[in-house]
PDB file of N, CA, C and O in Angstrom:
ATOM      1  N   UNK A   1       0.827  -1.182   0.000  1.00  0.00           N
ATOM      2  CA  UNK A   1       0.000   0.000   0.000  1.00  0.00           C
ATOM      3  C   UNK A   1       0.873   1.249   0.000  1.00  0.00           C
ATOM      4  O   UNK A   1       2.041   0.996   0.297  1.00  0.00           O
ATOM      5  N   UNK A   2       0.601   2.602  -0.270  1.00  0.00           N
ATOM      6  CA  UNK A   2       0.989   3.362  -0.822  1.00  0.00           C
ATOM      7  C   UNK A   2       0.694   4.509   0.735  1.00  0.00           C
ATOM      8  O   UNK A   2      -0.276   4.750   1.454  1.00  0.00           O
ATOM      9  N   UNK A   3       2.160   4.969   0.676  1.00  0.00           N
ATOM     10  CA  UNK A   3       2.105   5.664   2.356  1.00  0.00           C
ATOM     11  C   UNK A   3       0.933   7.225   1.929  1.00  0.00           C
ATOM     12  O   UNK A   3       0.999   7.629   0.768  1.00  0.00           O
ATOM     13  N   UNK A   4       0.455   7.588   2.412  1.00  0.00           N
ATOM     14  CA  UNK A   4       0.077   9.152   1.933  1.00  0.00           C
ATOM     15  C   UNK A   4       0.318   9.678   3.284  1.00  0.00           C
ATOM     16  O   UNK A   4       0.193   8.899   4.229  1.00  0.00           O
ATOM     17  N   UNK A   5       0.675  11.005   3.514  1.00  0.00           N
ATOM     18  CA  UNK A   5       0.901  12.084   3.706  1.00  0.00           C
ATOM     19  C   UNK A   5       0.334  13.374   3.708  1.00  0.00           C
ATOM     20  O   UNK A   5       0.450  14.167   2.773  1.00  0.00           O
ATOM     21  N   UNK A   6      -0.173  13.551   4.574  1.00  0.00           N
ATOM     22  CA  UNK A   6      -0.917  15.126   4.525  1.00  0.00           C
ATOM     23  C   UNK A   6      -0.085  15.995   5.203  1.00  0.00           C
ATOM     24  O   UNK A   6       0.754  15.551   5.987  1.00  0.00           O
ATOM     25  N   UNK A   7      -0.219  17.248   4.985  1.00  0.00           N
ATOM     26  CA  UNK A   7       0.429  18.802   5.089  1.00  0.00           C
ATOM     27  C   UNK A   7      -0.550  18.957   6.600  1.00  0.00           C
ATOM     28  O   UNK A   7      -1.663  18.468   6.793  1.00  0.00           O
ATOM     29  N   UNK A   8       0.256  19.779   7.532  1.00  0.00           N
ATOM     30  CA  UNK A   8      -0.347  19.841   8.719  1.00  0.00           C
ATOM     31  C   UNK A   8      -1.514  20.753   8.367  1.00  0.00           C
ATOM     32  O   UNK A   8      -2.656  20.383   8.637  1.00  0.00           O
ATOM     33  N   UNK A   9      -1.329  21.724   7.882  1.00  0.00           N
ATOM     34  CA  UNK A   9      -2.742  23.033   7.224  1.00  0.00           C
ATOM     35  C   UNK A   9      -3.682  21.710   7.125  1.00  0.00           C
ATOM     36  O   UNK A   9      -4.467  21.718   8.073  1.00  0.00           O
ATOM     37  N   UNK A  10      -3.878  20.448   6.192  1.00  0.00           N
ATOM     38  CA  UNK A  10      -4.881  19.863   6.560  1.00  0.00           C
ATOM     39  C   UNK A  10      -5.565  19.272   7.785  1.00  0.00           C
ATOM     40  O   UNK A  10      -6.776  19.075   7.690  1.00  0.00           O
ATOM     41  N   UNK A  11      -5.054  19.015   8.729  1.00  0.00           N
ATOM     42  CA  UNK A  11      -5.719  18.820   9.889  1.00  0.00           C
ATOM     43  C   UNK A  11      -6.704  19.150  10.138  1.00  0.00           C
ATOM     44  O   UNK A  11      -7.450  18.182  10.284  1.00  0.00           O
ATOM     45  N   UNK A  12      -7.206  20.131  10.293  1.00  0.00           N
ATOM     46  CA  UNK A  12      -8.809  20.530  10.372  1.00  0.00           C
ATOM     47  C   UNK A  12      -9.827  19.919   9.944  1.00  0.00           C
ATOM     48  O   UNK A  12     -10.870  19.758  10.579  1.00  0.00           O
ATOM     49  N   UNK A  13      -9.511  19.395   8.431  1.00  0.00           N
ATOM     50  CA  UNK A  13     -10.539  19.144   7.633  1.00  0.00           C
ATOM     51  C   UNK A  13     -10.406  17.105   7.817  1.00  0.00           C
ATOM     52  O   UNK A  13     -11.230  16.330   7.331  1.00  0.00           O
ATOM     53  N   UNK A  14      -9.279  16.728   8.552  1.00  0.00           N
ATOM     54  CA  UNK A  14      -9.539  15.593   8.850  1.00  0.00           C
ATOM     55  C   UNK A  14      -9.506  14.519  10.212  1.00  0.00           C
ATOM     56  O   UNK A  14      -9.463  13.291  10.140  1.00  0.00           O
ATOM     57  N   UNK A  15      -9.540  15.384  11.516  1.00  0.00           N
ATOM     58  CA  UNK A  15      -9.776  15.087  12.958  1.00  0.00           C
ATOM     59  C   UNK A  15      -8.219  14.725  13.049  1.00  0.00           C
ATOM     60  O   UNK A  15      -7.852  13.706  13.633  1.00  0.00           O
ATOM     61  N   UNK A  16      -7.173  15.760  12.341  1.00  0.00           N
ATOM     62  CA  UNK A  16      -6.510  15.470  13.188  1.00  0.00           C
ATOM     63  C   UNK A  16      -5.103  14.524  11.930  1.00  0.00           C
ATOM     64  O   UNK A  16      -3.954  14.882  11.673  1.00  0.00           O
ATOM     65  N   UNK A  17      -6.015  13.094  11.351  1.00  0.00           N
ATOM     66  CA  UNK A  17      -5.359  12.523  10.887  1.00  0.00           C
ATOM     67  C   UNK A  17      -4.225  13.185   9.856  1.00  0.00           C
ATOM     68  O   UNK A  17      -4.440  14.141   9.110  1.00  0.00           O
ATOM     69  N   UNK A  18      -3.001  12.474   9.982  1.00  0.00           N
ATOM     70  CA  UNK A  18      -2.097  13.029   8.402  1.00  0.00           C
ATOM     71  C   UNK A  18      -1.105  11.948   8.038  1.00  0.00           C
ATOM     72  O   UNK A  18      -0.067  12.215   7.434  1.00  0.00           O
ATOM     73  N   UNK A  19      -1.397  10.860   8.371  1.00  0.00           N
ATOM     74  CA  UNK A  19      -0.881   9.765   7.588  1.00  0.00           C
ATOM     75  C   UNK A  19      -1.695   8.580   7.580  1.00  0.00           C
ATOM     76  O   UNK A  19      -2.611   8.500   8.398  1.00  0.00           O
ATOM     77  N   UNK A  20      -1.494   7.713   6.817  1.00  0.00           N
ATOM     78  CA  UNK A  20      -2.022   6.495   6.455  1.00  0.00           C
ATOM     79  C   UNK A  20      -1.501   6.053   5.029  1.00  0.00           C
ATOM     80  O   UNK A  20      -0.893   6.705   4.180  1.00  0.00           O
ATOM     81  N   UNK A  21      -1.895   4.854   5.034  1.00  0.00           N
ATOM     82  CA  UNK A  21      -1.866   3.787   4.103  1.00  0.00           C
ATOM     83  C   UNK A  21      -2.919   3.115   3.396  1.00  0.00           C
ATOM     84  O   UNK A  21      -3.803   2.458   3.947  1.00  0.00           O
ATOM     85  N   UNK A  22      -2.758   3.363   1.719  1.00  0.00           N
ATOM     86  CA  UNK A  22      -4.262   3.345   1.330  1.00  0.00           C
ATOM     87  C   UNK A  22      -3.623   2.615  -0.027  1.00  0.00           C
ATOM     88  O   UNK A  22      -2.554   3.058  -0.446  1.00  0.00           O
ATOM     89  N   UNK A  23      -4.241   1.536  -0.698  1.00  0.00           N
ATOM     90  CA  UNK A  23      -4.434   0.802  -1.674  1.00  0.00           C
ATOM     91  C   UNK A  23      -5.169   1.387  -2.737  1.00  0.00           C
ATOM     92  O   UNK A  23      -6.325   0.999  -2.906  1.00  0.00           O
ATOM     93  N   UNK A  24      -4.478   2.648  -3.817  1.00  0.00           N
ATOM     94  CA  UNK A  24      -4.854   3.176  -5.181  1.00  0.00           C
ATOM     95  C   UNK A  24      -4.213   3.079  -5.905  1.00  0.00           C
ATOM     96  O   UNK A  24      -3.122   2.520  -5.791  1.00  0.00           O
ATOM     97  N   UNK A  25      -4.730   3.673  -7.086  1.00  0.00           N
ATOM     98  CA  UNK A  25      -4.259   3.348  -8.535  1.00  0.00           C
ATOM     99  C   UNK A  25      -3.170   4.865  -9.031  1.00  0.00           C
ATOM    100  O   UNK A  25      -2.054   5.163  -9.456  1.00  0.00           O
ATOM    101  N   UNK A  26      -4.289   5.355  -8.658  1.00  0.00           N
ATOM    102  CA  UNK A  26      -3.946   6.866  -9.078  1.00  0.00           C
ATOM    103  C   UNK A  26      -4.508   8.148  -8.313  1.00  0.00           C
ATOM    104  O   UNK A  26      -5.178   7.958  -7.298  1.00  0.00           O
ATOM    105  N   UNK A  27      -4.277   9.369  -8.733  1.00  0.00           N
ATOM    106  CA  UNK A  27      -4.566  10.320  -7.678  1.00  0.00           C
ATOM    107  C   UNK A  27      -5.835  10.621  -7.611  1.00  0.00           C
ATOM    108  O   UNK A  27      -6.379  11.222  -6.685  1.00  0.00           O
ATOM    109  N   UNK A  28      -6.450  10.119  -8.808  1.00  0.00           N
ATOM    110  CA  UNK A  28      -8.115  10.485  -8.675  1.00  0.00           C
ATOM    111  C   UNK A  28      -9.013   9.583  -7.449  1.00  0.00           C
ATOM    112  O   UNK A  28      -9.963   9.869  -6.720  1.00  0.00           O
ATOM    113  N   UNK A  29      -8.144   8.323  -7.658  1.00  0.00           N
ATOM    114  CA  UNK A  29      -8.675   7.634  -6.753  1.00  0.00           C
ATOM    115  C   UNK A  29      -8.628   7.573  -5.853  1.00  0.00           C
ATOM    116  O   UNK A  29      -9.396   6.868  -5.198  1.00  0.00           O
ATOM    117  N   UNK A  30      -7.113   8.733  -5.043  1.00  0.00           N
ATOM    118  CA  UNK A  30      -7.352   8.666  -3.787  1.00  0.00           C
ATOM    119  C   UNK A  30      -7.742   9.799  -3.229  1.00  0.00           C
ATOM    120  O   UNK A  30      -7.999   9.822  -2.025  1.00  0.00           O
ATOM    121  N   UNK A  31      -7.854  10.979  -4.055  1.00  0.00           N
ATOM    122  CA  UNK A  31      -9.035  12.151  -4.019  1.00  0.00           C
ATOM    123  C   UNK A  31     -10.444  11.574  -3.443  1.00  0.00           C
ATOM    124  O   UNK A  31     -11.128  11.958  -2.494  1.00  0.00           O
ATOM    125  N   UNK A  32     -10.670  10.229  -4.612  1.00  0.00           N
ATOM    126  CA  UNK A  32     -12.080   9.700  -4.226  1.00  0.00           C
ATOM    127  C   UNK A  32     -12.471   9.234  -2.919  1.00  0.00           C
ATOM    128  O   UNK A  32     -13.450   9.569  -2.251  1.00  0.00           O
ATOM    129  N   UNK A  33     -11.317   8.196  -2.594  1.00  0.00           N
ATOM    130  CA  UNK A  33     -11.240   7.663  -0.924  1.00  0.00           C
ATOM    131  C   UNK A  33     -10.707   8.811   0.242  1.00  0.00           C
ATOM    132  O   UNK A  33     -11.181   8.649   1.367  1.00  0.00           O
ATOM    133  N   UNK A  34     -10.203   9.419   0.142  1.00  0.00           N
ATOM    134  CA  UNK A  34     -10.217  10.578   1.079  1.00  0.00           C
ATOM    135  C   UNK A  34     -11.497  11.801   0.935  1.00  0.00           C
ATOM    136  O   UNK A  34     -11.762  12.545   1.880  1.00  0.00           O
ATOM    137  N   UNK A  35     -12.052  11.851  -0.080  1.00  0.00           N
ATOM    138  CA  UNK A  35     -13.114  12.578   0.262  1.00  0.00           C
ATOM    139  C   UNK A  35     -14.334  11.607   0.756  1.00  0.00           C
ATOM    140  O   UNK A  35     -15.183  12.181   1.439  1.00  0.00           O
ATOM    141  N   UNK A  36     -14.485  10.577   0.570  1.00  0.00           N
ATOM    142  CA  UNK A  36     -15.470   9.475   1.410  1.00  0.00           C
ATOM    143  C   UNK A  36     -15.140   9.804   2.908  1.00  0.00           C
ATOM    144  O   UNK A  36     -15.916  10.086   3.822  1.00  0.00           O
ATOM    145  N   UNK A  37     -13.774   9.690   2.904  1.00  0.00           N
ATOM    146  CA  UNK A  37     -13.225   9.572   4.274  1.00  0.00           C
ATOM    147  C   UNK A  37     -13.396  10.660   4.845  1.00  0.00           C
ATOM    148  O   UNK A  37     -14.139  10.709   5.825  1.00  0.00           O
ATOM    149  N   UNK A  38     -12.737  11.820   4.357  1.00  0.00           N
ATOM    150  CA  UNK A  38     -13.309  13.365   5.400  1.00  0.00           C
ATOM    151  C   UNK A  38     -13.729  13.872   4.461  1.00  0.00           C
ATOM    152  O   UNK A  38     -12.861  14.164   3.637  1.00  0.00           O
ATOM    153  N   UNK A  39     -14.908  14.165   4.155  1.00  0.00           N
ATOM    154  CA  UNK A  39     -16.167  14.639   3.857  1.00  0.00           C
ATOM    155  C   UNK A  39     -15.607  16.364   4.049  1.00  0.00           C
ATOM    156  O   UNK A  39     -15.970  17.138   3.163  1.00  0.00           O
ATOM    157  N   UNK A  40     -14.887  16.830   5.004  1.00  0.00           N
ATOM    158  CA  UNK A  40     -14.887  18.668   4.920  1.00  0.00           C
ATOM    159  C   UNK A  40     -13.690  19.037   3.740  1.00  0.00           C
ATOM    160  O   UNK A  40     -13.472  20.122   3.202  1.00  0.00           O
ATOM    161  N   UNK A  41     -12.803  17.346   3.492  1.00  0.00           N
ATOM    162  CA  UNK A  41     -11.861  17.906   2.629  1.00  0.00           C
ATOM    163  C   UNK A  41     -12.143  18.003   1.032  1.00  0.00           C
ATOM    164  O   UNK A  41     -11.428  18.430   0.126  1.00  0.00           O
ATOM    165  N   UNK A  42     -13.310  17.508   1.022  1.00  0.00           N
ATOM    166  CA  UNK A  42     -13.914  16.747  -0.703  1.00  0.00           C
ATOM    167  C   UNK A  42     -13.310  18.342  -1.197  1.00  0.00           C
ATOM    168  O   UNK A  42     -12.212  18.563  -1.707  1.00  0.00           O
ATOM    169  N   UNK A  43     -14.218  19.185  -0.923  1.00  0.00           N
ATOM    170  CA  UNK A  43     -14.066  20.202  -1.447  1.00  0.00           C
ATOM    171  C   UNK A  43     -12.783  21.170  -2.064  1.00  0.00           C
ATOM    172  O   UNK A  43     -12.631  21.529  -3.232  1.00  0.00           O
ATOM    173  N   UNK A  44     -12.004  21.436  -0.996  1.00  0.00           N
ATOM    174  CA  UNK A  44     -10.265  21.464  -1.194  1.00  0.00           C
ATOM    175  C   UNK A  44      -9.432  20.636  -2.367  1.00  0.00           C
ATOM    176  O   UNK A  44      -8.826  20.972  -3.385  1.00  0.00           O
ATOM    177  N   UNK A  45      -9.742  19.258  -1.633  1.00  0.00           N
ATOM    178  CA  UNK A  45      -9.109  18.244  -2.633  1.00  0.00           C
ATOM    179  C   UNK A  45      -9.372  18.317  -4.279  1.00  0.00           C
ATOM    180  O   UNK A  45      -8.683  17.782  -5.147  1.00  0.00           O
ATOM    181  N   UNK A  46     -10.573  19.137  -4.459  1.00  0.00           N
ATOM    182  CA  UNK A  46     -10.936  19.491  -6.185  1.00  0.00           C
ATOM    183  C   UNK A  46     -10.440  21.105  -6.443  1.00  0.00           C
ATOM    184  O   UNK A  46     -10.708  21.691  -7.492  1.00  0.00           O
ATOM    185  N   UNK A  47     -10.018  21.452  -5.825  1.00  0.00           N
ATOM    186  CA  UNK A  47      -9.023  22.966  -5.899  1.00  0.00           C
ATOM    187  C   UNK A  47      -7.979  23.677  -5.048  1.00  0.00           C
ATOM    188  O   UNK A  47      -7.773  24.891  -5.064  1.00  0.00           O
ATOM    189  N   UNK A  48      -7.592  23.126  -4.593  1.00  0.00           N
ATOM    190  CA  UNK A  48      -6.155  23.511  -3.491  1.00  0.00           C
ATOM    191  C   UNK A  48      -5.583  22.593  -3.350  1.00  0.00           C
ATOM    192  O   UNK A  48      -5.377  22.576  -2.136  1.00  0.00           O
ATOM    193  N   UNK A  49      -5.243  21.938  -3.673  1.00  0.00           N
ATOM    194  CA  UNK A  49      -4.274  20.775  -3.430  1.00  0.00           C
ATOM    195  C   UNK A  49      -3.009  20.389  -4.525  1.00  0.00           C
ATOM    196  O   UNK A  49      -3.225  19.946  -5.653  1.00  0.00           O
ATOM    197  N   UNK A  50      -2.039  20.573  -4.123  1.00  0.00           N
ATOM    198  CA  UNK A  50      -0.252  19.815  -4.874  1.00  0.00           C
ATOM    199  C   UNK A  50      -0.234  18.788  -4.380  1.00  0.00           C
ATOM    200  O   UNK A  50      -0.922  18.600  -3.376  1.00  0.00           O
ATOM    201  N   UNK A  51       0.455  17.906  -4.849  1.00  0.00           N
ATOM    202  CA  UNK A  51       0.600  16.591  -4.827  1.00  0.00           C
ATOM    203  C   UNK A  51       1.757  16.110  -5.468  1.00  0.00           C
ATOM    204  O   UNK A  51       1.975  16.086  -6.679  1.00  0.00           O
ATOM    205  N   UNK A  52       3.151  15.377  -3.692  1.00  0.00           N
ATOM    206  CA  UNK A  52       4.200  15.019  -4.243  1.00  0.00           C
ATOM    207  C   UNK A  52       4.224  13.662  -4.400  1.00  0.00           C
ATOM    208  O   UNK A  52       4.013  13.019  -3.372  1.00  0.00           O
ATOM    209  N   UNK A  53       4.439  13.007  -5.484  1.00  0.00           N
ATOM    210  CA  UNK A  53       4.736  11.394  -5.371  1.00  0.00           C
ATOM    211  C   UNK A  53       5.793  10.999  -5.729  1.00  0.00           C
ATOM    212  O   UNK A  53       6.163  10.911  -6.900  1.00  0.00           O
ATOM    213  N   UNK A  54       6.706  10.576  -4.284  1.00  0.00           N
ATOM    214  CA  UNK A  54       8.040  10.357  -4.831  1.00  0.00           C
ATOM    215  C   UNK A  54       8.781  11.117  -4.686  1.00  0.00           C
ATOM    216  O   UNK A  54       9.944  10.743  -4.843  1.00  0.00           O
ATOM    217  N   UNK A  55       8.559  12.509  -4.331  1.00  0.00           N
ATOM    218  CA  UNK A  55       9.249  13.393  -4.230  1.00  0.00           C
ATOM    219  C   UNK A  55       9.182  14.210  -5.699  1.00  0.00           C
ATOM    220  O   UNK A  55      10.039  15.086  -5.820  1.00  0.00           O
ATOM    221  N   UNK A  56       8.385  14.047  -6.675  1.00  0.00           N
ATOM    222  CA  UNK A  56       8.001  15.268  -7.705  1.00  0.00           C
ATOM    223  C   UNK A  56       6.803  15.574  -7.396  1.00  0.00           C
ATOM    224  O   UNK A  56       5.962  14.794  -6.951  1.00  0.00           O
ATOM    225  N   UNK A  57       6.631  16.994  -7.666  1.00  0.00           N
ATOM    226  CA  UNK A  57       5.340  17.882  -7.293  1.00  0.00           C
ATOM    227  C   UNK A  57       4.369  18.012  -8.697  1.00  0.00           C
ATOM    228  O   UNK A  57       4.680  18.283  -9.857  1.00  0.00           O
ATOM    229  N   UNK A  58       3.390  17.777  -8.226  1.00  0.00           N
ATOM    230  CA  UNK A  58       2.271  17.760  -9.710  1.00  0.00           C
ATOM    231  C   UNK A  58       1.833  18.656  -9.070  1.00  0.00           C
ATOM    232  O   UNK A  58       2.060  18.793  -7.868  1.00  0.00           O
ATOM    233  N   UNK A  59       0.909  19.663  -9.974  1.00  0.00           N
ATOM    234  CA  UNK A  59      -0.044  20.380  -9.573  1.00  0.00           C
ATOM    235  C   UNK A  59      -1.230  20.600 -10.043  1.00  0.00           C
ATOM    236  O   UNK A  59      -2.049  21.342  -9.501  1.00  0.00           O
ATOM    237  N   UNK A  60      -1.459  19.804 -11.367  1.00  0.00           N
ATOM    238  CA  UNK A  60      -2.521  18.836 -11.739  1.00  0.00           C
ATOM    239  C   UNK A  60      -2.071  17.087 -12.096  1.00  0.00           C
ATOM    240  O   UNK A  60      -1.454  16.545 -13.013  1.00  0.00           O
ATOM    241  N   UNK A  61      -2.674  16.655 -10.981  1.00  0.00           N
ATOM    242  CA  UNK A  61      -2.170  15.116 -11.248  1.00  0.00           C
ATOM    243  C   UNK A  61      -3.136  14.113 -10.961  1.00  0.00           C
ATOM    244  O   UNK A  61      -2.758  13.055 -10.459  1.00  0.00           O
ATOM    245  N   UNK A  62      -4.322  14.311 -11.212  1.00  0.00           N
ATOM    246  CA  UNK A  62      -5.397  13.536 -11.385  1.00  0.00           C
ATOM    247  C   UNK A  62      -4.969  11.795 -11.515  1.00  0.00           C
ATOM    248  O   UNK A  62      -4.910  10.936 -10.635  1.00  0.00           O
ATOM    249  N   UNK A  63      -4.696  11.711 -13.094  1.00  0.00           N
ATOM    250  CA  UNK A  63      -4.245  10.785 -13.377  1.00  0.00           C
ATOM    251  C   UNK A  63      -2.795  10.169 -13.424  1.00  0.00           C
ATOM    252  O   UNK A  63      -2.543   9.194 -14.132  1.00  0.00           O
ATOM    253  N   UNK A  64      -1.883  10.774 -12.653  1.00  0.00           N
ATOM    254  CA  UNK A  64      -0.751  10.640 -12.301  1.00  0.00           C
ATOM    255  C   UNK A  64      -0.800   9.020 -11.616  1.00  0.00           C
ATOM    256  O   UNK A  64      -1.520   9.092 -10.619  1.00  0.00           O
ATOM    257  N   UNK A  65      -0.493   8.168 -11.728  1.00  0.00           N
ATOM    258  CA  UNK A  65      -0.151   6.826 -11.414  1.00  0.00           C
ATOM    259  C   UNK A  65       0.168   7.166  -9.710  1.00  0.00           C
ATOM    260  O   UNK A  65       0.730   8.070  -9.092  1.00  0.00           O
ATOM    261  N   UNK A  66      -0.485   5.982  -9.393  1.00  0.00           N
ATOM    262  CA  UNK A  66       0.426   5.514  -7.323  1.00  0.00           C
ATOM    263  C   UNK A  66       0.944   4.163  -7.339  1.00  0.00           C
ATOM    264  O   UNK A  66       0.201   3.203  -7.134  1.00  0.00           O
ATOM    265  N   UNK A  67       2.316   4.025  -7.598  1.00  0.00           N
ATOM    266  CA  UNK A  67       2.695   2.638  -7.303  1.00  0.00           C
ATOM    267  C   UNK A  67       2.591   2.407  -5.782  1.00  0.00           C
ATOM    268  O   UNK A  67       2.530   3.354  -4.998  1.00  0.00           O
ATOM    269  N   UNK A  68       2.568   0.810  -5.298  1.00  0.00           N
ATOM    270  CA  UNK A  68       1.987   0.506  -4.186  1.00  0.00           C
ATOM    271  C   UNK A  68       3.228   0.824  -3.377  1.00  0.00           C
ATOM    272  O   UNK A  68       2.900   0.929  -2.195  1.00  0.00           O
ATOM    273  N   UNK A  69       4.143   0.961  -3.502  1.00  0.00           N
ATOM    274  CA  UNK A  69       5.583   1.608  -2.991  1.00  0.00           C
ATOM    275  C   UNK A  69       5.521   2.867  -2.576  1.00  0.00           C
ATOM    276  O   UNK A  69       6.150   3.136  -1.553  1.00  0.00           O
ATOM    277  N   UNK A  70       4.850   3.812  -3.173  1.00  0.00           N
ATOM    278  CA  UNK A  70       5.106   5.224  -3.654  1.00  0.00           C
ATOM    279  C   UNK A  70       4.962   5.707  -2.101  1.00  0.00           C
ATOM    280  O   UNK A  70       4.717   4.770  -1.340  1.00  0.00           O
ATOM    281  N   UNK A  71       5.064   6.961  -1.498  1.00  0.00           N
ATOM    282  CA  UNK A  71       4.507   7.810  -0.546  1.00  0.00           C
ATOM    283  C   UNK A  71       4.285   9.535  -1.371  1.00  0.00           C
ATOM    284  O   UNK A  71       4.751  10.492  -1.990  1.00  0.00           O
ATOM    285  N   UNK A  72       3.131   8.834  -0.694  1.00  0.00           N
ATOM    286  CA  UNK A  72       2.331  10.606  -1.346  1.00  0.00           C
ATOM    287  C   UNK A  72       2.462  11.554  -0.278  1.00  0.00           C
ATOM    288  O   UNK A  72       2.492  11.339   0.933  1.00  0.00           O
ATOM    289  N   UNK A  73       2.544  12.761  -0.980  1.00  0.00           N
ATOM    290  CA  UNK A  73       2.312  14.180   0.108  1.00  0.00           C
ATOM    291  C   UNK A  73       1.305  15.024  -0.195  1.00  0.00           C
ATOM    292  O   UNK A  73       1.438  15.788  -1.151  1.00  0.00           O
ATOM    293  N   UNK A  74       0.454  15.018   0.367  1.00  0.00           N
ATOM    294  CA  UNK A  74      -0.779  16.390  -0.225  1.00  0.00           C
ATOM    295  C   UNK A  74      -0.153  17.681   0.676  1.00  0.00           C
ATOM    296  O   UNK A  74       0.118  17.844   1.866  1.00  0.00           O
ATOM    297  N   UNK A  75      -0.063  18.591  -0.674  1.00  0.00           N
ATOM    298  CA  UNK A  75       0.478  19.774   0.448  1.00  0.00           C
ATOM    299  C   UNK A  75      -0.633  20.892  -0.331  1.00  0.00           C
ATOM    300  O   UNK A  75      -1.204  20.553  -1.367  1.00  0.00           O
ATOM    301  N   UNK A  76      -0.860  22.267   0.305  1.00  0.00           N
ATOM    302  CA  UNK A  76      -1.420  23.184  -0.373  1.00  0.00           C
ATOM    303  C   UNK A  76      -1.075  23.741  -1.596  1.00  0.00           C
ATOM    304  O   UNK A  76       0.123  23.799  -1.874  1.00  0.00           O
ATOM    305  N   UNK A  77      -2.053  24.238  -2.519  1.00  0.00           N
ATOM    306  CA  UNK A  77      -1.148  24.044  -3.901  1.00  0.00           C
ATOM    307  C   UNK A  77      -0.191  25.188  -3.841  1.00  0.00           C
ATOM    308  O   UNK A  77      -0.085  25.924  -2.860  1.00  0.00           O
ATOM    309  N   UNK A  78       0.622  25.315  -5.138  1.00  0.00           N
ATOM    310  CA  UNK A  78       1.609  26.614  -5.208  1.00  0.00           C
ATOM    311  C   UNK A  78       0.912  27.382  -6.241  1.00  0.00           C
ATOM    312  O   UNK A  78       0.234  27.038  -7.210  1.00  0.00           O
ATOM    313  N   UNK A  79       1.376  28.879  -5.618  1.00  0.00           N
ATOM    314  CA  UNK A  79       1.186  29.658  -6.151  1.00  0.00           C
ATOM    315  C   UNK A  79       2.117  30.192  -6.694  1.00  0.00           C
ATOM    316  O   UNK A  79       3.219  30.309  -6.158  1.00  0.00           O
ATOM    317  N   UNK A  80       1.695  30.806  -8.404  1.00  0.00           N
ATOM    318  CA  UNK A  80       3.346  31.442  -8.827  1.00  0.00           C
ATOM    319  C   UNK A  80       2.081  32.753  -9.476  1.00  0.00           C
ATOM    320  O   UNK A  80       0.880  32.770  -9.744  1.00  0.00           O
ATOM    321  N   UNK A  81       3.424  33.874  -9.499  1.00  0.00           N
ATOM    322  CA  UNK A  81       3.167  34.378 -10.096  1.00  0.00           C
ATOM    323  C   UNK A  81       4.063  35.659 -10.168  1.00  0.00           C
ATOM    324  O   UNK A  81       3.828  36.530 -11.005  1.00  0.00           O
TER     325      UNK A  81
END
Protein backbone atom coordinates (compact mmCIF):
# COMPACT_ATOMS: atom_id res chain seq x y z
CA UNK A 1 0.00 0.00 0.00
CA UNK A 2 0.99 3.36 -0.82
CA UNK A 3 2.11 5.66 2.36
CA UNK A 4 0.08 9.15 1.93
CA UNK A 5 0.90 12.08 3.71
CA UNK A 6 -0.92 15.13 4.53
CA UNK A 7 0.43 18.80 5.09
CA UNK A 8 -0.35 19.84 8.72
CA UNK A 9 -2.74 23.03 7.22
CA UNK A 10 -4.88 19.86 6.56
CA UNK A 11 -5.72 18.82 9.89
CA UNK A 12 -8.81 20.53 10.37
CA UNK A 13 -10.54 19.14 7.63
CA UNK A 14 -9.54 15.59 8.85
CA UNK A 15 -9.78 15.09 12.96
CA UNK A 16 -6.51 15.47 13.19
CA UNK A 17 -5.36 12.52 10.89
CA UNK A 18 -2.10 13.03 8.40
CA UNK A 19 -0.88 9.76 7.59
CA UNK A 20 -2.02 6.49 6.46
CA UNK A 21 -1.87 3.79 4.10
CA UNK A 22 -4.26 3.35 1.33
CA UNK A 23 -4.43 0.80 -1.67
CA UNK A 24 -4.85 3.18 -5.18
CA UNK A 25 -4.26 3.35 -8.54
CA UNK A 26 -3.95 6.87 -9.08
CA UNK A 27 -4.57 10.32 -7.68
CA UNK A 28 -8.12 10.49 -8.68
CA UNK A 29 -8.68 7.63 -6.75
CA UNK A 30 -7.35 8.67 -3.79
CA UNK A 31 -9.03 12.15 -4.02
CA UNK A 32 -12.08 9.70 -4.23
CA UNK A 33 -11.24 7.66 -0.92
CA UNK A 34 -10.22 10.58 1.08
CA UNK A 35 -13.11 12.58 0.26
CA UNK A 36 -15.47 9.47 1.41
CA UNK A 37 -13.22 9.57 4.27
CA UNK A 38 -13.31 13.37 5.40
CA UNK A 39 -16.17 14.64 3.86
CA UNK A 40 -14.89 18.67 4.92
CA UNK A 41 -11.86 17.91 2.63
CA UNK A 42 -13.91 16.75 -0.70
CA UNK A 43 -14.07 20.20 -1.45
CA UNK A 44 -10.27 21.46 -1.19
CA UNK A 45 -9.11 18.24 -2.63
CA UNK A 46 -10.94 19.49 -6.18
CA UNK A 47 -9.02 22.97 -5.90
CA UNK A 48 -6.16 23.51 -3.49
CA UNK A 49 -4.27 20.77 -3.43
CA UNK A 50 -0.25 19.82 -4.87
CA UNK A 51 0.60 16.59 -4.83
CA UNK A 52 4.20 15.02 -4.24
CA UNK A 53 4.74 11.39 -5.37
CA UNK A 54 8.04 10.36 -4.83
CA UNK A 55 9.25 13.39 -4.23
CA UNK A 56 8.00 15.27 -7.70
CA UNK A 57 5.34 17.88 -7.29
CA UNK A 58 2.27 17.76 -9.71
CA UNK A 59 -0.04 20.38 -9.57
CA UNK A 60 -2.52 18.84 -11.74
CA UNK A 61 -2.17 15.12 -11.25
CA UNK A 62 -5.40 13.54 -11.38
CA UNK A 63 -4.24 10.79 -13.38
CA UNK A 64 -0.75 10.64 -12.30
CA UNK A 65 -0.15 6.83 -11.41
CA UNK A 66 0.43 5.51 -7.32
CA UNK A 67 2.69 2.64 -7.30
CA UNK A 68 1.99 0.51 -4.19
CA UNK A 69 5.58 1.61 -2.99
CA UNK A 70 5.11 5.22 -3.65
CA UNK A 71 4.51 7.81 -0.55
CA UNK A 72 2.33 10.61 -1.35
CA UNK A 73 2.31 14.18 0.11
CA UNK A 74 -0.78 16.39 -0.22
CA UNK A 75 0.48 19.77 0.45
CA UNK A 76 -1.42 23.18 -0.37
CA UNK A 77 -1.15 24.04 -3.90
CA UNK A 78 1.61 26.61 -5.21
CA UNK A 79 1.19 29.66 -6.15
CA UNK A 80 3.35 31.44 -8.83
CA UNK A 81 3.17 34.38 -10.10
Amino acid sequence: MARIALSSALAPYTDGVLEMELDVANVRQLFQVLGLRFPELRELLETGIAVAIDNEIYQDALLQPIARDSEVILISKIAGG
